[in-house]
N, C-alpha and C positions, 0 to 999 in steps of 0.2 A: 551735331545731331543729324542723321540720316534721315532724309524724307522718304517717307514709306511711299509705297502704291495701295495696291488690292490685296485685301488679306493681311495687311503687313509687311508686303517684301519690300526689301530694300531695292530701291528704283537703280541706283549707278549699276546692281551687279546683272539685271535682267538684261539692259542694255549692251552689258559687257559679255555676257554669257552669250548672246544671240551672235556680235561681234563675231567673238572667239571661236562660236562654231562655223560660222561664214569662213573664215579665215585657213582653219583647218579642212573643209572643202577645199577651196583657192589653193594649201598647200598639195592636194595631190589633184587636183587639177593641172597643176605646173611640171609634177614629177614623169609624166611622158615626154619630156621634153628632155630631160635629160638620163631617164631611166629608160633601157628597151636593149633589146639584142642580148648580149651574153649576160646584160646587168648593167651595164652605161653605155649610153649612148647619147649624144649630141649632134644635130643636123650642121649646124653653122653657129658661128661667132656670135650673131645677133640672138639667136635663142640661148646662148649660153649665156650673155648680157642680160637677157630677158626675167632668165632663169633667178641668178644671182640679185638682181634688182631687186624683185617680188619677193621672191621666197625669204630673202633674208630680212623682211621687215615682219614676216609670219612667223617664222620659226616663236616666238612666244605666245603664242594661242595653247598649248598645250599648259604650259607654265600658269598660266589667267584663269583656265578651267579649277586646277589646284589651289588660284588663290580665292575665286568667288567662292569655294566650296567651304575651304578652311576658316575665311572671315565670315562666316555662317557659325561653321560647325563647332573652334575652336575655343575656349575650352569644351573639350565635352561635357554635358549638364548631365545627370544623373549616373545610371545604372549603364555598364560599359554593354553588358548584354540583350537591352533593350535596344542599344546604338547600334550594336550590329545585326540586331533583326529586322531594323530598320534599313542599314543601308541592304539586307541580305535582298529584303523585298526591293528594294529601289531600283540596284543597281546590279546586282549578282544573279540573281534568275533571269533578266531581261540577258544581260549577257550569257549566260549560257544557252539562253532560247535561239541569239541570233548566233552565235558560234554555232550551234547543230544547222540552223539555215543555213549559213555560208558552205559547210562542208556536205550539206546533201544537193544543195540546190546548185544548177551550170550556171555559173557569171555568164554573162552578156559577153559574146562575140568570143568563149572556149571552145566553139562548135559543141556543145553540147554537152562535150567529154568533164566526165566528173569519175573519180576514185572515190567512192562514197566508204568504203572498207579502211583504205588508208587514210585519208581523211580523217574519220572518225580516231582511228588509231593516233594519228599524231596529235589528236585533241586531249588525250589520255596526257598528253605530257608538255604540249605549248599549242599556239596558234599557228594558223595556215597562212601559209603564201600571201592569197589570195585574200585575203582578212587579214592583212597586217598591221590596218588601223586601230584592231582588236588586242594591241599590245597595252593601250592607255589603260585599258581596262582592269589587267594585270595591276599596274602600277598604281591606281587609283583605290585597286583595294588593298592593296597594301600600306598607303596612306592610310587609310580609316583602320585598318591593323593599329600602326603604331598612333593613332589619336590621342584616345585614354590613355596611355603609354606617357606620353609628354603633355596630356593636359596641365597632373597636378603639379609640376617642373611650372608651365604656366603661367599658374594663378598664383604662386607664388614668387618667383624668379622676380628681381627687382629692374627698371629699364635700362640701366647702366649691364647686369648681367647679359640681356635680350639683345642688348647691342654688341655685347662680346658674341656671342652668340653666331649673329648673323654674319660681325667682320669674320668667325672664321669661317663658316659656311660661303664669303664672298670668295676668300681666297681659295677656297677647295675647290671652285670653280673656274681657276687657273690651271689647276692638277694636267689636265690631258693637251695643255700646253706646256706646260712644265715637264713632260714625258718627251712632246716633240725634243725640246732641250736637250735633254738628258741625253737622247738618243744617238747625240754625238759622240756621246764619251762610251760608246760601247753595250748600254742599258736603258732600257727605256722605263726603266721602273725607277720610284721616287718615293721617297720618306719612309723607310721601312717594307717596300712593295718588293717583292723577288717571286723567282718563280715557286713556291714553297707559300708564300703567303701574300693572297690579293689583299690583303687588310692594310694599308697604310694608314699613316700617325692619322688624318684626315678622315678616313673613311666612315667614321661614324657622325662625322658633322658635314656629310655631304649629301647631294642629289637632292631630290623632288622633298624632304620635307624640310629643308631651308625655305621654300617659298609658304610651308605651314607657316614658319614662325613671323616672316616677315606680313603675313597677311594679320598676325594675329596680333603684331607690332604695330598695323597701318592701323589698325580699329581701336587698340587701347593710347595710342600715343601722339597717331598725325591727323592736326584739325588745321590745317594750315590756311591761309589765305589762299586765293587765286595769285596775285602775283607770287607770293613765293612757291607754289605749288609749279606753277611755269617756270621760275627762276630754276629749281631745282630739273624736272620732269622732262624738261626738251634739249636741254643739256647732256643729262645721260642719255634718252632715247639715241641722240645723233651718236656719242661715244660708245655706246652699244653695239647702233647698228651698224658702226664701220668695222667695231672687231669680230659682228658674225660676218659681215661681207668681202670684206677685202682679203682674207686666210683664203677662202674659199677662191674668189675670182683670180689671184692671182696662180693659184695653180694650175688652172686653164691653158690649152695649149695652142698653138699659132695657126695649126693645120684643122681643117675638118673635111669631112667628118671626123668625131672620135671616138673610138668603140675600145667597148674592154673591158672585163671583168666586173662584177660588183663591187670587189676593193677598192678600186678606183674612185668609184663613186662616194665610196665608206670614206676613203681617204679626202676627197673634197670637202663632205659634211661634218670634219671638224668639228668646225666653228659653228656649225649649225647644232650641234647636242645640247641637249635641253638645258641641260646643267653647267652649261659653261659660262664662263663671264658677260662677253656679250648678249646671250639671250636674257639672262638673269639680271642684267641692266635694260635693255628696252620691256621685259617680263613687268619690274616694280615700275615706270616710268609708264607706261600706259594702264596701269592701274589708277595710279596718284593721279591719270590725267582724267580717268573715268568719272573716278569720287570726286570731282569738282560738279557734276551733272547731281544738281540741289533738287530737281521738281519733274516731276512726267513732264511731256507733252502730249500732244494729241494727238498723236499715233503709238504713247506706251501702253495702251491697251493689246496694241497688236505687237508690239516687244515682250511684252510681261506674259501671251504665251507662247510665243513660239522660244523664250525663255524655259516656260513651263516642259515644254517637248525636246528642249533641244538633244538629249538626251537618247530622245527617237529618232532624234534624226541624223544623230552620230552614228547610230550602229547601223540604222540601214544605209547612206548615202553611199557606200562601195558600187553596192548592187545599181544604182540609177551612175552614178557616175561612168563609171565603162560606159554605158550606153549613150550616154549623152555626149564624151569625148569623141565616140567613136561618127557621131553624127556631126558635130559642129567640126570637129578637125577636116572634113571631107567639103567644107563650103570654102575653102581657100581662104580665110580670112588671114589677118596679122596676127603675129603670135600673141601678144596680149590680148586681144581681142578672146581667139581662142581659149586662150586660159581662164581668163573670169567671166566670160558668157557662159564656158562649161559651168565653173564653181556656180555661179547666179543660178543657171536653170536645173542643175543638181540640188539646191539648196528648197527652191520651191517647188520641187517636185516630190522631194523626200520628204517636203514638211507638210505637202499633203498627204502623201504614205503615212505618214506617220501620224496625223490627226483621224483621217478614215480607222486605222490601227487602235487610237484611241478609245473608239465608238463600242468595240469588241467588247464582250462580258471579260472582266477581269484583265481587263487592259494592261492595268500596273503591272502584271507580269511578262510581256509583252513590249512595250517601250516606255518602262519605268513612269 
């Protein structure tokens, strides 16, 4: 049994949810450091060390936001179109409100210059540059898409199915190593994948709603003990985080500076894609390590709402962030330092933004 807080929320995920968006800050607080110039760039060794360290213990903050959402949401209770008028208000209007900000308003440190025409126009068909954090959000309604979809699959599917299930969504999350492989033999395409058809044998038991099922598998099935919750939990996280990190580090190269294309950088973060084995291993293992957090303390008043906002403070944090890297990066500090004193004072700057935001008549539409 879940100890609740205020109103009934369940207290591990307000914790985790606040976590997860600090984290998500921290990761593009880090991304100057090796994104810049033509699309990658890297100053020296130490910052690529730096880089590699951090970031690949983040890489599952996205993954976390999908599973507090889904061990809420999943199965869906009622009327599929009541659920989506609800997430439409939550989550769909606030996004589209900060999507027309991003592309009319100048980020911090553009000189001012904004294409407000194009902008607008390429908002007609994806997200901008400059808001690229604003890709989650795609993805996230698209989850609550297919919900009802596989709710009633769900509530009835027996744990032994649930568990086929997930082993094969684990293994799908091999795939884009499994293409590395392949790519020896002439193709990088696998299990029915050609150029004529992205669909492989896999493709329907992969990406972002395997961590639906698995959240919905943590709530109906794992009540585990503290030690075997450790037993199992810090084991994968460590097997995880060396197979998002060491793909990556070791592509790295002897000389710096290193500068070069955005491919480059696409080609380093592998092992960092959401859906790949390693995230999706430290993704379940700091979850299982959340849910052991039985009782508030006395400071989850102040986690249960910045829980409540965090939301607000996802879409706006682009806009303070620039500003805020571009002022601490200028005080010579060490690069860690640099990286999460940004994320930190991004984090409570935007979560002020984002409570003043609050106050407004009709807030909800606004920052959810």
């Amino acid at each position: 049994m879940q100890t609740l807080g205020g109103e009934g929320r369940i207290v591990f995920l307000d914790y985790l949810r606040v976590v997860a968006c600090f984290m998500v800050i921290l990761v593009h607080s880090i991304e100057p450091f090796y994104l810049g110039g033509e699309g990658t760039y890297v100053a020296s060794l130490s910052d690529a060390r730096w880089v590699v360290f951090i970031s690949s213990a983040l890489r599952c903050a996205v993954p976390l936001f999908i599973m507090t959402s889904s061990y809420l949401l999943v199965p869906v209770e009622g009327d599929a179109l009541a659920f989506f008028k609800r997430r439409l208000k939550r989550v769909a209007i606030p996004f589209v409100v900060w999507s027309l900000l991003y592309a009319v308003v100048p980020m911090w440190g553009s000189g001012g210059e904004v294409d407000i025409l194009g902008n607008l126009s390429r908002l007609l068909f994806n997200l901008m540059p400059h808001a690229g954090h604003l890709w989650f959000v795609y993805m996230l309604l698209g989850i609550y898409i297919i919900m009802p979809v596989i709710s009633p699959w769900l509530e009835r599917v027996s744990q032994r199915g649930e568990q086929m299930f997930i082993g094969l969504w684990l293994l799908s999350t091999a795939v884009p190593f499994l293409r590395v492989a392949a790519s020896a033999t002439g193709s990088a395409e696998v299990w029915g994948e050609a150029s004529w058809n992205e669909f492989g044998m896999l493709y329907y038991t992969s990406g972002f709603v395997g961590y639906v099922v698995v959240a919905h598998y943590i709530r109906k099935y794992v009540d585990w003990s503290v030690w075997r919750t450790l037993a199992v939990a810090l084991p994968m996280f460590v097997v995880g985080y060396l197979i998002v990190a060491l793909p990556f580090y070791l592509q790295l190269g002897d000389e710096y500076p290193i500068s070069g294309t955005i491919d480059l950088a696409v080609a380093w973060e592998r092992s960092w894609c959401f859906a790949t084995l390693g995230v999706a291993l430290t993704t379940i293992a700091l979850f299982l390590l959340f849910k052991l957090i039985s009782k508030p303390c006395r400071i989850y008043p102040l986690f249960g709402h910045l829980s409540r906002i965090s939301y607000g403070i996802y879409l706006v944090h682009i806009f303070i962030l620039v500003a805020v890297f571009d002022v601490v990066s200028s005080w010579s500090l060490a690069t860690p330092i640099v990286m999460i004193l940004t994320a930190a004072l991004t984090f409570i700057i935007s979560a002020v933004v984002t409570q003043l935001l609050s106050l407004l008549p009709k807030s909800k539409f606004i920052v959810g």
